[in-house]
C-alpha positions as CSV (number, residue, x, y, z in Angstrom):
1,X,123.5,71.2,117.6
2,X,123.6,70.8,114.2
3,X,120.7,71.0,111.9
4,X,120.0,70.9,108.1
5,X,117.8,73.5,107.2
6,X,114.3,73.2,105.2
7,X,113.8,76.9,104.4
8,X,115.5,80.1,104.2
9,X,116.1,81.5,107.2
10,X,116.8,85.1,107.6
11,X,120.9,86.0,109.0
12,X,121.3,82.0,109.3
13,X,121.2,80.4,106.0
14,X,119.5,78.7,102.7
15,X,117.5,75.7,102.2
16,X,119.5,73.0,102.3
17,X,122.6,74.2,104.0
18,X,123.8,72.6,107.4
19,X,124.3,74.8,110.4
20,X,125.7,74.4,113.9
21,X,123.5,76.5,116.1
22,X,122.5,76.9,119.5
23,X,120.2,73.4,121.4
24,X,117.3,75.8,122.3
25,X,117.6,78.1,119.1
26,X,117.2,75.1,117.1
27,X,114.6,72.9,119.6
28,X,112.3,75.8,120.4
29,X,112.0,77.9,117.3
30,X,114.1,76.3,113.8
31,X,112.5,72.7,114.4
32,X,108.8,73.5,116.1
33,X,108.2,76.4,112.8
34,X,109.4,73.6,110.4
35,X,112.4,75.2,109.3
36,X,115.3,72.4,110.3
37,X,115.3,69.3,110.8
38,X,118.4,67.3,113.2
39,X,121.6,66.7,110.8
40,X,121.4,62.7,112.3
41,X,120.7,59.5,110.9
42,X,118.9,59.5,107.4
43,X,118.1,63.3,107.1
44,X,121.9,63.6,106.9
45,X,123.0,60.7,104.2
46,X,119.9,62.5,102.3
47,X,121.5,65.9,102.3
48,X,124.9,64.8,101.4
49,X,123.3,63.1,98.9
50,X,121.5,66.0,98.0
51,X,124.2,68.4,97.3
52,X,124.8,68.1,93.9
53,X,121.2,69.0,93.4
54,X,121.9,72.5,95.2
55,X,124.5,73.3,93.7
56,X,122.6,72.5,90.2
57,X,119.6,75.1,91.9
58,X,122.3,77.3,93.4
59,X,123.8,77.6,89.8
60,X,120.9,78.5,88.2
61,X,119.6,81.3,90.7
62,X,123.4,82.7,89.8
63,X,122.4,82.7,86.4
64,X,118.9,84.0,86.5
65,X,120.1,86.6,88.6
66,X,123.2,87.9,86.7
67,X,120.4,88.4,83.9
68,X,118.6,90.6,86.3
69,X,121.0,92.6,86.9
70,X,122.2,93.4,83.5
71,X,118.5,94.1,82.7
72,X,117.9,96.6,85.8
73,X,121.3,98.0,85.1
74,X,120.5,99.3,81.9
75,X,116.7,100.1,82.9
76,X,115.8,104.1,83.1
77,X,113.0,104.5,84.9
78,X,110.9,108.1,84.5
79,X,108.4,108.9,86.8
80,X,105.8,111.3,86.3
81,X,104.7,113.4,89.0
82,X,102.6,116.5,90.6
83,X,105.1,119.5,91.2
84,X,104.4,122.6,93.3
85,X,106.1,125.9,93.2
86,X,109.9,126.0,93.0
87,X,110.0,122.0,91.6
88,X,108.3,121.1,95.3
89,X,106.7,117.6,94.9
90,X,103.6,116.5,96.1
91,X,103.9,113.6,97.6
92,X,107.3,111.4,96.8
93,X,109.1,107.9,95.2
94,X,109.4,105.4,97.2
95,X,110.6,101.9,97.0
96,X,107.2,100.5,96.5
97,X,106.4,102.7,93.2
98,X,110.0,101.8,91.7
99,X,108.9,98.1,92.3
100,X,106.1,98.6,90.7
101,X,107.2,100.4,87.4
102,X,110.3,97.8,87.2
103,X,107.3,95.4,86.9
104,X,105.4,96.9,84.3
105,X,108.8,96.6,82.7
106,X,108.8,93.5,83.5
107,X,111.3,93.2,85.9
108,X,110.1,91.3,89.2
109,X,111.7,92.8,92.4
110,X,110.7,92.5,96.3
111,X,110.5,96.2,97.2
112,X,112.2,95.3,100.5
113,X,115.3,94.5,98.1
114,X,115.4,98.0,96.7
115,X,118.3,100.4,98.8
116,X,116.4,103.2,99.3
117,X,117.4,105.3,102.1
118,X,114.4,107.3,102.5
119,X,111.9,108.4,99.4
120,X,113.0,110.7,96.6
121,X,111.6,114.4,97.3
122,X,112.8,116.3,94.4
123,X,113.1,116.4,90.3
124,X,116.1,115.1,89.2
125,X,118.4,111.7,88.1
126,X,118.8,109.1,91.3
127,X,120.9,105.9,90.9
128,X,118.8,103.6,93.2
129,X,120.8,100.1,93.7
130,X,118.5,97.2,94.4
131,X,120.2,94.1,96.2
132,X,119.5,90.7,93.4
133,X,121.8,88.4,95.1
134,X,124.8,88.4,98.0
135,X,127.4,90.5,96.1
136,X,125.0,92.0,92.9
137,X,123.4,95.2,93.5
138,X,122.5,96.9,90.0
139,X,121.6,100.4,90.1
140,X,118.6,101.6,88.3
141,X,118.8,105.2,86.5
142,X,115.1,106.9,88.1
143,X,114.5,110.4,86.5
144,X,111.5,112.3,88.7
145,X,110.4,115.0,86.3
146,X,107.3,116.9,86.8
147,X,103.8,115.3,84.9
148,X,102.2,116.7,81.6
């Protein structure tokens, strides 16, 4: 069946892009949660007419993101923290505290986009990539040295 979706949909698609899937798929969850709607009739002349305006939007985000990444690519984050004996630290970075001092930078990122195996655990330099857009992951420079 196809359908047009109305949102973004995780492993399927954007807003706005027509997909064939599956007659239950798209009944019983894409349509009843408002995310598609049937590619028939007048909701398909409106996205064909619509397309030009995605592509403007699509454009745009390209743009916006590109500047992202040149900013978080040259951004050196140092984080301050509590060390024990032999550079031990007491507690450790994760994604959520990176997320937070790219803000104060001013740098908005999901902290779900950040590719960070597991938290940082020791002093040192990390190149942390964090995923902008399909194809543009900038890595961020964090130094962990110890506080005071």
């Amino acid at each position: 069946m196809k359908v047009i979706l109305t949102a973004d949909v995780d492993k399927l698609g954007k807003s706005g892009e027509m997909k064939e899937v599956a007659e239950g798929y798209a009944r019983n969850f894409l349509i009843s949660r408002n995310l598609a709607v049937p590619a028939a009739g007048g909701a398909y002349r409106a996205w064909q007419h619509d397309i030009a305006s995605r592509e403007e939007k699509r454009r745009r985000e390209r743009e916006e993101a590109e500047i992202a990444a040149t900013r978080i690519g040259s951004t050196t984050l140092t984080m301050g923290v509590k060390v024990g004996e032999g550079g031990k630290l007491y507690g450790s970075i994760t994604a959520k505290e990176i997320a937070e001092a790219l803000a104060r930078r001013g740098i908005t990122v999901d902290r779900h986009k950040i590719d960070l195996p597991e938290p940082l655990k020791s002093l040192g330099t990390y190149k942390v990539a964090i995923k902008v857009l399909s194809g543009m992951t900038p890595e961020v420079t964090v130094v962990v040295e110890p506080k005071g």
